[in-house]
VOMIVO-908395 format. One record per residue (C-alpha): x, y, z. Coordinates in steps of 0.25 Angstrom, whole numbers, plus 5000, padded with zeros to 4 digits. Example, Ala and Ser with C-alpha at 12.3 -4.5 7.8 and 13.67 -1.06 7.14 Angstrom:
BEGIN
504949825031505549965029
This chain:
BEGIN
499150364953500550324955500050194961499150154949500150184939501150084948500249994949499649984935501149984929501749864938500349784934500349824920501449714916500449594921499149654912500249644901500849534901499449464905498849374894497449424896497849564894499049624886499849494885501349564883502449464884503249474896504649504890504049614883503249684894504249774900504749814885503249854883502949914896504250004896503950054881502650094886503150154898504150244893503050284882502050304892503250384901503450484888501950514887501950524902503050624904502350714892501050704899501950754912502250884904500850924903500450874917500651024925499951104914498851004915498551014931498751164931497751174918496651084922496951064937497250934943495750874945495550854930496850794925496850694936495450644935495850624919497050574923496650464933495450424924496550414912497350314923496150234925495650204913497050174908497350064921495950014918496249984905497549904905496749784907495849794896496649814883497849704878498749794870500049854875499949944862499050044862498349994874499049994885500150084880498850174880498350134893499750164900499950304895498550334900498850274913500150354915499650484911498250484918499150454929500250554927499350664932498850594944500350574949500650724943499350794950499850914959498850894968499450914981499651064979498051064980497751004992498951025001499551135006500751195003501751155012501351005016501550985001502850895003502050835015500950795006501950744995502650655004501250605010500750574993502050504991501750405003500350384999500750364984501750264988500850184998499750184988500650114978501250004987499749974993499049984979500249874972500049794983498449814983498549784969499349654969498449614979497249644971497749584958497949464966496549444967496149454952496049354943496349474933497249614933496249684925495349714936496749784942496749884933495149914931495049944947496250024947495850104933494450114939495050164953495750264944494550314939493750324950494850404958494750524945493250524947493650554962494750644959493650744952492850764965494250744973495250844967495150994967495251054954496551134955496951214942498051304943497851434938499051464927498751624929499251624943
């Protein structure tokens, strides 16, 4: 999830200023882009608040399905809408909070044992960190190739969506029991 938000972020400022698409100036872009950033940061850290409550409510299968689904709709999206106010304001406050609980999910507690849980946090970190640098680089490459960035974003949204239809056959359903 780390990667798409990454990604999606650093490619956002070509969709933006592109012609065909949003058309922002380019002396106004990162003026924009901060505002909405710092906006989208506030509703992301009040989101945050409620992020524990949630897993331990409905478990971790059903937030993260929404979640994802939320993420790609929202990259898929970009492309197909031409105002920075209330479009894409919109589309980034769904992207970072649909993806806020896949980067917040306490799934490792489920599936490893206790005591090779820093083992398993260190091995995630390496993972999540060659998956960035492999996907940019993946992606620059692709976006090479097409004659328009648009297609960008619906595979990536649509390999989003496709990865929450997995997670419900993929993820146990854990839901912690507040009694205990």
């Amino acid at each position: 999830m780390f990667t798409v938000i990454s990604f999606v972020l650093t490619f956002t400022t070509f969709i933006l200023t592109d012609e065909r698409y949003y058309g922002i100036d380019e002396d106004k872009i990162g003026g924009d882009l901060g505002r909405i950033g710092a906006y989208v940061e506030i509703v992301v850290i009040i989101e945050g608040l409620f992020m524990g409550p949630i897993f331990d409510y409905f478990g971790r299968k059903i937030p993260l399905v929404i979640g994802f689904l939320i993420t790609g709709i929202a990259v898929a999206g970009i492309p197909m809408f031409r105002s920075l106010y209330p479009a894409f304001f919109i589309l980034r406050v769904m992207l970072s909070c649909g993806s806020l609980t896949g980067l917040n999910a306490p799934l490792l507690p489920d599936y490893v044992q206790k005591e090779s849980l820093g083992k398993a946090v260190g091995q995630v970190e390496v993972v999540i960190n060659l998956a960035l640098i492999f996907a940019s680089t993946g992606m620059l490459q692709i976006a090479s190739h097409l004659s328009d960035e648009k297609y960008i974003y619906f595979a990536l949204g649509g390999t989003i969506i496709i990865i929450a239809f997995w997670l419900i056959f993929g993820l146990k359903d854990v839901i912690n029991d507040p009694k205990k």
